[in-house]
C-alpha positions in Angstrom: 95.9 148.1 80.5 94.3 150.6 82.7 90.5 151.4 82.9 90.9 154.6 80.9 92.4 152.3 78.1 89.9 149.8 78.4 87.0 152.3 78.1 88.8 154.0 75.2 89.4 150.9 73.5 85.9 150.0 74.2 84.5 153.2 72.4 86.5 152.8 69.6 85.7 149.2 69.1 81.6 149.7 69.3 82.0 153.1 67.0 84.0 151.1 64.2 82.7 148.0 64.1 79.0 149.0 64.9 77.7 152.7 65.4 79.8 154.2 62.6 78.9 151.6 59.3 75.3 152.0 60.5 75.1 155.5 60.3 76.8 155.7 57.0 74.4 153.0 55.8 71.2 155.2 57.1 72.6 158.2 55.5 73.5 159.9 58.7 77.1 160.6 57.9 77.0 164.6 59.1 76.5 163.5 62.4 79.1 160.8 62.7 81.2 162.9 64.9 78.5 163.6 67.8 77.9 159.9 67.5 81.2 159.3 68.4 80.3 161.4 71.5 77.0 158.9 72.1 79.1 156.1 72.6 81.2 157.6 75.3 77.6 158.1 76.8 77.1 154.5 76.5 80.3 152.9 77.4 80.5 155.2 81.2 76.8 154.3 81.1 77.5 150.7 81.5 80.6 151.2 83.9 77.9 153.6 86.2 75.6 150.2 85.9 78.1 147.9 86.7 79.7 149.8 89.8 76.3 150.7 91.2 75.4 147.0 90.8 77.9 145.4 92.2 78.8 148.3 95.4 75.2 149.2 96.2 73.4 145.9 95.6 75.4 144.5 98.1 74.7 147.2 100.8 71.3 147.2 100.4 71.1 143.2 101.0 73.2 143.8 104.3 71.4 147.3 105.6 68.1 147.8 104.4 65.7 149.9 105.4 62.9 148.4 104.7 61.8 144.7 102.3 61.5 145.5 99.3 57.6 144.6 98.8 57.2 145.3 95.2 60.2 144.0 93.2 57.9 145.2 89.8 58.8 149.1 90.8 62.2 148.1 91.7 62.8 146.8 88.0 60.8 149.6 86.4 63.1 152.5 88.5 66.1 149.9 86.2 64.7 150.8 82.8 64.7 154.5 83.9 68.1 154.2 84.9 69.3 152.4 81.8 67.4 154.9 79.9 69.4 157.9 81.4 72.6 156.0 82.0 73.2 154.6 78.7 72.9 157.6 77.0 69.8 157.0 75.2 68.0 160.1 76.4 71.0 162.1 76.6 71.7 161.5 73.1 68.1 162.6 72.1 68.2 166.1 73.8 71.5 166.5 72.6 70.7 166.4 68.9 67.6 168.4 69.6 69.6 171.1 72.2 73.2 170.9 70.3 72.4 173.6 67.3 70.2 175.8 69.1 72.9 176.1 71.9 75.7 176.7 69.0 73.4 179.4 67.5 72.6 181.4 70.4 76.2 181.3 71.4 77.5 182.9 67.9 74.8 185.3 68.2 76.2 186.6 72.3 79.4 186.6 70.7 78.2 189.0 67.8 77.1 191.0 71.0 80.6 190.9 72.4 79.1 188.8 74.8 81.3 185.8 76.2 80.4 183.0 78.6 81.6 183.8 82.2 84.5 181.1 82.4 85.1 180.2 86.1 88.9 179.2 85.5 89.1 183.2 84.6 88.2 184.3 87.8 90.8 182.8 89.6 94.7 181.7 88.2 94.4 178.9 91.1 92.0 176.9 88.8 94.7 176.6 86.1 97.0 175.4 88.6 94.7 173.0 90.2 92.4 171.2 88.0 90.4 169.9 90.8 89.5 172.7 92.6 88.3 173.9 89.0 86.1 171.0 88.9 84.6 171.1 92.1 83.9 174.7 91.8 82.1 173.3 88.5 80.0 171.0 90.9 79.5 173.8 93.5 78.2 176.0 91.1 75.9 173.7 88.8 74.5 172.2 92.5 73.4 175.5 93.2 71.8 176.1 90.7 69.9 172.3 90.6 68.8 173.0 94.4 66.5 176.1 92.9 65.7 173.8 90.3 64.4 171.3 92.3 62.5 173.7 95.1 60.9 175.1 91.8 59.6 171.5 91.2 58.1 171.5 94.5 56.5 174.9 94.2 54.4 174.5 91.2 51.1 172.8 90.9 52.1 172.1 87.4 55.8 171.1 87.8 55.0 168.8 90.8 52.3 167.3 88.4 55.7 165.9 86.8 57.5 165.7 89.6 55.6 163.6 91.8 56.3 160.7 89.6 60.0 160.5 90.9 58.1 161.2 94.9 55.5 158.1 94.2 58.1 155.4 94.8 57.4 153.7 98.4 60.1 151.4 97.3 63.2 153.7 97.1 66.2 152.3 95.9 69.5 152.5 94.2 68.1 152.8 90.6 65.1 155.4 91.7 67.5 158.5 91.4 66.5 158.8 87.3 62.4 157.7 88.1 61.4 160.9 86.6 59.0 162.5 84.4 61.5 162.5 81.1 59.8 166.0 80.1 60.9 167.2 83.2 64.2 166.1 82.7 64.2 167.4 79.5 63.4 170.8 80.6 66.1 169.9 83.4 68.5 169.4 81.2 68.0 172.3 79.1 68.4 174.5 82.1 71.6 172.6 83.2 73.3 172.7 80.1 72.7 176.6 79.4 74.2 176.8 82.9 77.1 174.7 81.9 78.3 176.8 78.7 78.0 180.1 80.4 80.0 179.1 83.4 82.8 177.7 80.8 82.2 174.0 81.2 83.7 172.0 78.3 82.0 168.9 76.9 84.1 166.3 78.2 84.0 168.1 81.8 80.4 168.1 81.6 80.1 164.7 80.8 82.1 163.9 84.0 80.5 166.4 86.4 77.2 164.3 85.2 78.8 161.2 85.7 79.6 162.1 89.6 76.8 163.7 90.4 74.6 160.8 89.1 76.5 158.4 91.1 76.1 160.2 94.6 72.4 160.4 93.5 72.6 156.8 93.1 73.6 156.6 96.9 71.0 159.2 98.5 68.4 157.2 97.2 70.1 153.5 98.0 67.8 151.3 100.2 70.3 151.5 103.0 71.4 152.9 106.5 73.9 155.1 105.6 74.8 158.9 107.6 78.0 160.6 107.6 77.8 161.7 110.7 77.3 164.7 112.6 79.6 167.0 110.6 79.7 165.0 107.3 75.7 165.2 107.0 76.4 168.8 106.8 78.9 168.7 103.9 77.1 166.0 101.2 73.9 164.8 100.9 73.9 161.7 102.4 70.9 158.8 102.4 69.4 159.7 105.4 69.1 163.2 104.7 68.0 162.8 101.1 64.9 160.3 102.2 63.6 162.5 104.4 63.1 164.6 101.2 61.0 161.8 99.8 59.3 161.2 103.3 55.5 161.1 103.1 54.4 164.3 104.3 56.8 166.3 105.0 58.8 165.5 102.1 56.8 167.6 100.1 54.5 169.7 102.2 55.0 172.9 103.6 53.1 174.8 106.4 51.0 171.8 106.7 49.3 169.4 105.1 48.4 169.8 101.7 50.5 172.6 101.0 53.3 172.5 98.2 56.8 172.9 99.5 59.3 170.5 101.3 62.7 170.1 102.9 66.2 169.2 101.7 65.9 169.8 98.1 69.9 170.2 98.1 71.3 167.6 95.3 74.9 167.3 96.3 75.8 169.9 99.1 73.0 170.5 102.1 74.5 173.9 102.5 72.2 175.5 100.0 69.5 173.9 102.5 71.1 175.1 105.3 71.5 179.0 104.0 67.9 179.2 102.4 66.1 177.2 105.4 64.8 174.3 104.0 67.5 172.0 105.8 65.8 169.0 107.8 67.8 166.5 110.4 66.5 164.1 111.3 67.8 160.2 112.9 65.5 158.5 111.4 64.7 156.4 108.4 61.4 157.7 107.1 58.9 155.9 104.8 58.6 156.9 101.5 56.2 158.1 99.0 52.8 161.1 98.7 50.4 161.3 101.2 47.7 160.9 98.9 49.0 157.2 98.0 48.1 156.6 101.6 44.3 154.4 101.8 41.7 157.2 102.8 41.4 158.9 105.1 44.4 160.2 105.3 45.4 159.7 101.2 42.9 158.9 98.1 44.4 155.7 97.3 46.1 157.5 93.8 47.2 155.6 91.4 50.8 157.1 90.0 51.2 154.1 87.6 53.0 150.5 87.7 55.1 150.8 84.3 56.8 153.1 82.3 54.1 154.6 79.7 51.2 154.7 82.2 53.4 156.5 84.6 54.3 159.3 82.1 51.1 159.4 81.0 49.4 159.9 84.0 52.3 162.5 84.7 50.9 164.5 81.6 47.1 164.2 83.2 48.9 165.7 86.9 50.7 168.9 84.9 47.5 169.9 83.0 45.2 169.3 86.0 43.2 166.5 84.3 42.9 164.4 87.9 43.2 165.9 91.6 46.5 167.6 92.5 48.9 164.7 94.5 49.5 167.0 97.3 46.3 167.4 98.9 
């Protein structure tokens, strides 16, 4: 048995024998088919978990950057992980996003308007599945680097934002410490995105899947470049901490002015065309200036667990304590 067959199997067995009686017995049978869906969420979830575990665990034992010194934050960036991974948030924006999405798309195709499919622009695609799927990443990345310069740009956004900044512990489970309203209104964004450009929903659940695994890697706790061409082509560890490097991570035109350098997710190119690229040799510290002890920070508190970090995320966005850039 392969590991296709084993995951299928796997989904199968937790959607008979589990998901599918208990929604039946809640009265949820309408939505038995997207649950179906869920539990593919779940079961790549816990291969992502699994793989990341047992490849980048290991790497960040043998080339660290730095000790970890608070183990706590290192656990807490887990339940964010498992969160995301599993499909638990997925699932919920899902349900919320799925009609509206169908709606709106019946109504542009009353319009005569259709989404622009990318495998129509070029016969190749057809031919070569691959090349459709990286075009897939090429394009969604694109569009993620503006979303995340836009995070950086906003006194409001970066409210949120600077939750995900605020770890001076970076490691292989920070890539999901985020603000979940901002990934809510993330994934919104991305999965408008995905319909127009044509992307069907078991393409987009893989396109997710690789994309959070290289994010996994950028912000691993370890030494790893790709050297002096291959920095240039994917975002590698080095290149994505200096985006989370205290200061110039996210300041602009000195100190205490939004902005930042290499907000590129996947490719650095979009950095590298719209002059925000930053390359650097070494391996920065991590976190916000104004973490640092005064003078040069305020001693901010971002929170220690889960709920008091979104909270206090909330009191950032609506300007209810000083803005974490200053």
């Amino acid at each position: 048995m392969n590991v296709s067959d084993l995951l299928t199997n796997s989904q199968a067995w937790l959607f008979e024998t589990i998901v599918q009686p208990a929604m039946f017995f809640l009265g949820l049978g309408e939505f038995v088919e997207d649950a179906f869906e869920g539990v593919e969420w779940f079961v790549l979830g816990v291969l992502q978990l699994i793989v990341l575990y047992l490849v980048l665990r290991p790497l960040e034992a043998w080339i660290p950057v730095h000790a970890i010194s608070d183990r706590r934050a290192r656990w807490n960036d887990f339940i964010y992980t498992a969160l995301h991974r599993l499909g638990a948030f997925s699932i919920a924006v899902f349900f919320i996003l799925d009609p509206v999405l169908d709606h709106i798309t019946a109504l542009l195709h009353l319009q005569g308007v259709n989404p622009l499919h990318l495998e129509h622009l070029w016969s190749g695609f057809l031919q070569y599945p691959a090349l459709l799927f990286l075009a897939y990443l090429v394009v969604l990345d694109f569009f993620d680097y503006w979303y995340h310069r836009a995070e950086h740009q906003f006194s409001w956004w970066w409210g949120l934002h600077s939750l995900h900044h605020s770890q001076r512990n970076l490691n292989l489970w920070s890539d999901n410490r985020n603000h979940l309203l901002d990934d809510f209104i993330r994934d919104i964004y991305m999965g408008v995105i995905a319909i127009v450009i044509g992307v069907e929903p078991r393409q987009y659940v893989m396109l997710v899947m690789a994309s959070q695994m290289l994010q996994s890697l950028q912000h691993a706790n370890v030494r790893i470049h790709f050297g002096k061409i291959g920095e240039y082509l994917l975002v590698s560890p080095r290149f994505h901490r200096l985006h989370h490097a205290i200061g110039i991570g996210h300041e602009s035109e000195g100190k205490g002015t939004l902005g930042g350098h290499n907000f590129a997710v996947l490719f650095p190119v979009w950095d590298v065309l719209f002059g925000t690229a930053l390359f650097q040799k070494e391996f920065v510290q991590t976190g916000i200036r104004d973490q640092l002890p005064a003078p040069e920070g305020s001693a901010r508190n971002y929170g220690q667990g889960f709920w008091s970090q979104q909270y206090l995320g909330i009191r950032r966005m609506l300007g209810l304590e000083k803005e974490s850039h200053s």
